[in-house]
C-alpha positions, 0 to 999 in steps of 0.5 A: 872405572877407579870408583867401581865397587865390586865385593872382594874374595875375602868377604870384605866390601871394596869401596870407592878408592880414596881421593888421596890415593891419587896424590900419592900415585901422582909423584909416581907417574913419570918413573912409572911411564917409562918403567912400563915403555920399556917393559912392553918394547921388550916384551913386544919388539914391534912397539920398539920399532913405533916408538923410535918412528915418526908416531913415537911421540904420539904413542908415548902422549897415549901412553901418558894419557892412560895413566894420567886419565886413571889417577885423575878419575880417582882425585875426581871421578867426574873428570873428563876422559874425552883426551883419552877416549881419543887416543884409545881408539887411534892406538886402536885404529893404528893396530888396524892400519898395521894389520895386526889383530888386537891381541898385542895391543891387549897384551900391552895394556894388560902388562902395564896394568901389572907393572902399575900394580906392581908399583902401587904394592911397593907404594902400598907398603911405604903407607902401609895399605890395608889389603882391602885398599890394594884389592881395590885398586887392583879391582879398578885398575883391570876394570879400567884397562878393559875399558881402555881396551873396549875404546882401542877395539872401536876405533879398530872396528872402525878401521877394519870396516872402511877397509871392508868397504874400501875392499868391496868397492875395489871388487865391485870396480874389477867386476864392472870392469871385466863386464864392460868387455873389450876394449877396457885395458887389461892393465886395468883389470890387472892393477884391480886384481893386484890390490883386491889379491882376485886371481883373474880366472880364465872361465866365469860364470854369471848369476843374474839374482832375481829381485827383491835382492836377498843373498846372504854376502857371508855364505859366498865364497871370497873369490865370488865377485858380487853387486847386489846394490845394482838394479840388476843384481849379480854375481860372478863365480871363477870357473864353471859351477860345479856342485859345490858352487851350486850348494854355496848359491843356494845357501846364500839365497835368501827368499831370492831366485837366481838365474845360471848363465853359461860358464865361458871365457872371462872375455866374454862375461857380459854375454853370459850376464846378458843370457841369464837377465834375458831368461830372468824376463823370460820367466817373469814374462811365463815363458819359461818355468819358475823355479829358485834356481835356473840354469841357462843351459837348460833354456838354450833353444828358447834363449835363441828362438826369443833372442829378437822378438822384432826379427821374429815377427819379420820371419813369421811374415815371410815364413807364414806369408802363404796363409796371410790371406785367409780368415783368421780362424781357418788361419789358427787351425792349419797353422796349429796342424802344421805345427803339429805335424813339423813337431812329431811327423806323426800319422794322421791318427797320431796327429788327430788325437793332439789336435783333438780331431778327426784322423780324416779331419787331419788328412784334410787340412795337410791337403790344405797345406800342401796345395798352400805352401808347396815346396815350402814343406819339402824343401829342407832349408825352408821347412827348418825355418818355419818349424823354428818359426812356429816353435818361437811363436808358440813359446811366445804366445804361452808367456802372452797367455800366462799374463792373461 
């Protein structure tokens, strides 16, 4: 502000500047406003194009303002700004719709500052100024410029942060979009990746990220389509997820686990979003193991045993319909043993030593089960399908016993 007192380089105190300065600057200000336009057109050509458009006039008030608001503080420092304050941040605001950094509107303000310094030496030596006054006011002056530039900024964050959001609701619109499937129109998808500039990959891979959501959205890549404020928060990485992709993941991970879905064909996203949630429950129920990181491909097997829990109920009825009839504990005991022995095809010292019994215990029970289930056991279709059967069953009673 013009009133700012700062110690000068030459020992002597700066003061407040005197309130008739501001009279002798008054006269000055219409010469001094265009002196200043045609300084910064030249010196800035982009500025020449705006001030001969539709916003010229707007500008030229912004520019009067400025001026005006600084002489006027020093009459009366008390004197309002809000005018002003206003027409800084839409100078700012106005750079940011015109994608330009904030450089050159710093760059204009700080060659008017000079060019009104240069006037007020000339001023300065019709009245024959003290050089403290003249320290003074160049002192005022670039505080009063920082000033204005610290507004413009303002309104320029302000803009840049609209945008950002603007932007990410455009990504996060694309990423529903190509998670909704078929028959969403491809133009559609296609006008998204035009406006957000997102090249439509033909692989991606889905990340299920486990609650409570922390992922750092700085340490992802820019073609990482992202929707952490979803219930079910994910991400989807273009490609397959290479090392690179993997170290990004696990840097942007904050106290948060995620699950890995297959790497497939963009039109096919929602089903590698649907596996990785599927584990995602498969690790919260304990069936499979929790770790910060899950790959899906590592749980394909279980992925595809679980799929149907109601179906699989329907197959454990079919398929272990032979002992149905039985008492429940001689029940858990042979299907156990033929589990066992469906798993490794192992002697019946081997199998003894699993099941922690006898060897001749073993041979009497897959007597049992022989006489029980027949050609059940030697028919290769009907065997695969009870293996699977007790496979599931045992993956689905571990995460049963883990809530336990």
């Amino acid at each position: 502000m013009p009133r700012l007192i700062q110690p000068s380089d030459t020992g002597d105190p700066l003061g407040p500047l005197p309130q008739e300065f501001a009279a002798i600057m008054r006269p000055e200000l219409p010469s001094l406003i265009k002196e200043i336009g045609m300084e910064v057109t030249r010196a800035y050509p982009e500025y020449a194009r705006l001030l001969n458009g539709p916003n010229g006039k707007t500008i030229r008030v912004g520019v009067e303002q400025s001026l005006s608001s600084f002489v006027d503080l020093v009459a009366e420092p008390s004197s309002p700004t809000t005018l002003r304050d206003d027409m800084c941040r839409r100078f700012g605001r106005f750079e940011a719709y015109e994608g330009r950094t904030m450089d050159t509107l710093q760059g204009a303000y700080r060659l008017g500052a000079r060019i009104a310094l240069r006037r007020a030496k000339k001023v300065g030596r019709s009245y024959n100024f003290s050089p403290t006054l003249m320290l003074s006011f160049a002192d005022a002056l670039f505080a009063y410029v920082d000033e204005l530039e610290s507004l413009s900024r303002e309104g320029y964050v302000e803009v840049q942060a609209q945008s950002d959001q603007q932007s990410e609701a455009m990504r996060r619109r694309l990423l529903h979009l190509i998670l909704a499937g078929r028959p969403v129109p491809r133009t559609a998808i296609s006008e998204l990746c035009e406006q957000t500039g997102w090249a439509l990959p033909e692989q991606v891979t889905l990340i299920a990220v486990r609650a409570p959501t922390g992922v750092d959205p700085a340490d992802l890549a820019r073609d990482v389509l992202a929707d952490l404020g979803d219930p079910q928060p994910h991400l989807l990485v273009p490609g397959p997820m290479d090392d690179a992709r993997r170290h990004m993941l696990e840097r942007a991970l904050i106290g948060a686990r995620a699950v890995i879905g297959l790497t497939v064909p963009t039109a096919f996203a929602s089903d590698s979003i649907r596996w990785a949630r599927r584990v995602v429950e498969l690790i919260d129920s304990g069936v499979i193991d929790d770790t910060p990181v899950v790959p899906c491909e590592d749980h394909l097997i279980t992925l595809w045993l679980l799929s149907d829990p109601a179906l699989l109920d329907q197959l454990a009825r079919r398929e272990l319909a032979p002992v149905s009839g039985i008492s429940s504990a001689r029940r858990e005991r042979l299907v156990e043993t033929l589990r066992i022995w469906l798993d490794t095809r192992g002697t019946a010292a081997q199998m003894g030593e699993l099941l922690d019994v006898h060897p001749q215990t073993v041979r009497y029970r897959m007597r049992n089960l022989e006489s029980i289930f027949g050609e059940q056991l030697t028919d290769p279709r009907s065997r695969f399908s009870t293996e699977a059967v007790l496979r599931a069953l045992q993956l689905r009673s571990r995460g049963e016993e883990s809530l336990t």
